[in-house]
C-alpha positions as CSV (number, residue, x, y, z in Angstrom):
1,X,-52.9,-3.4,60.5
2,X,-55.6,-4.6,63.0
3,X,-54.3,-5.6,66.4
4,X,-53.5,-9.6,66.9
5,X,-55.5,-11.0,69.8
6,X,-53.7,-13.5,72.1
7,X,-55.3,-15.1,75.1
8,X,-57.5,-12.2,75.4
9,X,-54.6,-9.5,75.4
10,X,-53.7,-7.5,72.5
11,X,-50.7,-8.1,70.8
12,X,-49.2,-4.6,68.6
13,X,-47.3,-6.6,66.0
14,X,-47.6,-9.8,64.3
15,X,-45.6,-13.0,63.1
16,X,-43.3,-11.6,60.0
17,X,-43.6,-7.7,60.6
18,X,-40.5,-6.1,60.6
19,X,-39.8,-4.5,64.0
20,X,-36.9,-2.4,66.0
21,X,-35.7,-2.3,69.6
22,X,-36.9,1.0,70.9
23,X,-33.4,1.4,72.9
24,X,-30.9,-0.8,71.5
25,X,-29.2,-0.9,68.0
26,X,-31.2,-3.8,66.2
27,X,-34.5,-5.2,64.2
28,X,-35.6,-8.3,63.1
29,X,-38.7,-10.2,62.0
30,X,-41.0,-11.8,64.5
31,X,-41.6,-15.0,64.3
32,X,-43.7,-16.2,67.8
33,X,-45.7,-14.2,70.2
34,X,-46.3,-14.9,73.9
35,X,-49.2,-13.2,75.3
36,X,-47.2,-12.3,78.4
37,X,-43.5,-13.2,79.9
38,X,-42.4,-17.0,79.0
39,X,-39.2,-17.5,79.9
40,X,-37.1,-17.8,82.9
41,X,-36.8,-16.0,86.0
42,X,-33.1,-15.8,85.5
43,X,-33.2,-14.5,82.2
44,X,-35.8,-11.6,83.3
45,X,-33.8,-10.6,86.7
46,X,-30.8,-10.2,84.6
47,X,-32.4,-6.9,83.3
48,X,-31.1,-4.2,85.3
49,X,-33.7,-3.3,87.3
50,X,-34.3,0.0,86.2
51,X,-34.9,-0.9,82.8
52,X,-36.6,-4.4,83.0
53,X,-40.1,-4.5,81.9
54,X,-43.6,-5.7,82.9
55,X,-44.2,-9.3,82.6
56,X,-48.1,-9.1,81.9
57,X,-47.7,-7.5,78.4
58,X,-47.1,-9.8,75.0
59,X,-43.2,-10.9,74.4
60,X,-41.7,-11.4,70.9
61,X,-39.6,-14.1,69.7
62,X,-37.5,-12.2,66.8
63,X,-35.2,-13.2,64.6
64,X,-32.9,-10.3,65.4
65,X,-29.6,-8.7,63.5
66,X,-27.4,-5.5,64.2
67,X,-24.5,-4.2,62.2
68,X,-22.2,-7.1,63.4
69,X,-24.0,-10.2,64.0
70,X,-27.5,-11.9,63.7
71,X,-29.5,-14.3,66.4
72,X,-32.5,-14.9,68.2
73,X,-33.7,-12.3,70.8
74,X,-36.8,-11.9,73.1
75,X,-38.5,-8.6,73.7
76,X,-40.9,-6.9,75.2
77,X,-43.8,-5.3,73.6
78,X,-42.9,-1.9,75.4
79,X,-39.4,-2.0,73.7
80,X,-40.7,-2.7,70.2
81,X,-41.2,0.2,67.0
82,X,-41.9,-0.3,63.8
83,X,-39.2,-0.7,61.4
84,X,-40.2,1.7,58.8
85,X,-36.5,1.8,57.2
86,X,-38.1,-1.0,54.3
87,X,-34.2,-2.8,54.7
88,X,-34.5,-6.2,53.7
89,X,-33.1,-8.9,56.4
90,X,-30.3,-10.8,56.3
91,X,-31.1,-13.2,59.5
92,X,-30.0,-17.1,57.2
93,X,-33.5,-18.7,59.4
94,X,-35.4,-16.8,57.8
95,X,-36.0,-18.2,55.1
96,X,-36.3,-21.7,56.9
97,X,-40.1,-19.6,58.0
98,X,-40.7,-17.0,55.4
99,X,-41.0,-16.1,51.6
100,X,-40.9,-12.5,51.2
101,X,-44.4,-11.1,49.7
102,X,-44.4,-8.7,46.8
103,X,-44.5,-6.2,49.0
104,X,-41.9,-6.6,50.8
105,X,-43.3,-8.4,54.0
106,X,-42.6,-11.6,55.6
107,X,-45.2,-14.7,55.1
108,X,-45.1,-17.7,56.8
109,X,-44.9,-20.6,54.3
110,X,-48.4,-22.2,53.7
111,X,-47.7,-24.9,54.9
112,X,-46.4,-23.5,58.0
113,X,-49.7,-21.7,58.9
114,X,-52.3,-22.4,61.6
């Protein structure tokens, strides 16, 4: 799939793809992209330090789930994989977004796209 362009930056994945955190234990489907960092500067110095990433690279807002729960979570592009596991998702929003293709992938609604 062809590289998204946002703002002039290059964004890896796109709205409905199926990604994974590279370090922690959990996927979702993307549903926004910010071409770099958009949120606080209290939610980003809570990252340790050590691990927290760049803030000039494209963020994703993801409708996220792990073995135990589901919610909404914001990552960076350098922490994102494919999901290649073809798992459907049980995140309940969704479907408030997306209709699943016959291939599997997540669509936006019609009437939900730009």
């Amino acid at each position: 799939m062809p590289d998204k362009i946002y703002e002039n930056r290059s964004a890896k994945f796109g709205i409905g793809e199926v990604v994974k955190h590279r370090i922690y234990p959990f996927r979702g489907v993307i549903f926004d992209v910010d071409p770099e960092f958009s949120n606080s500067d209290e939610w980003w110095e809570s990252i340790p330090a050590d691990v927290r990433p760049r803030k000039d690279q494209p963020f994703y807002h993801l409708f996220a789930e792990n073995d135990e729960t589901e919610y909404v979570a914001y990552v960076s592009e350098q922490n994102l994989l494919h999901d290649t596991s073809g798992e459907p998702m049980r995140h309940p929003q969704i479907a408030e977004i997306f209709e699943v293709a016959k291939d599997g992938r997540y669509q936006p609604y019609d009437n939900l796209k730009h």
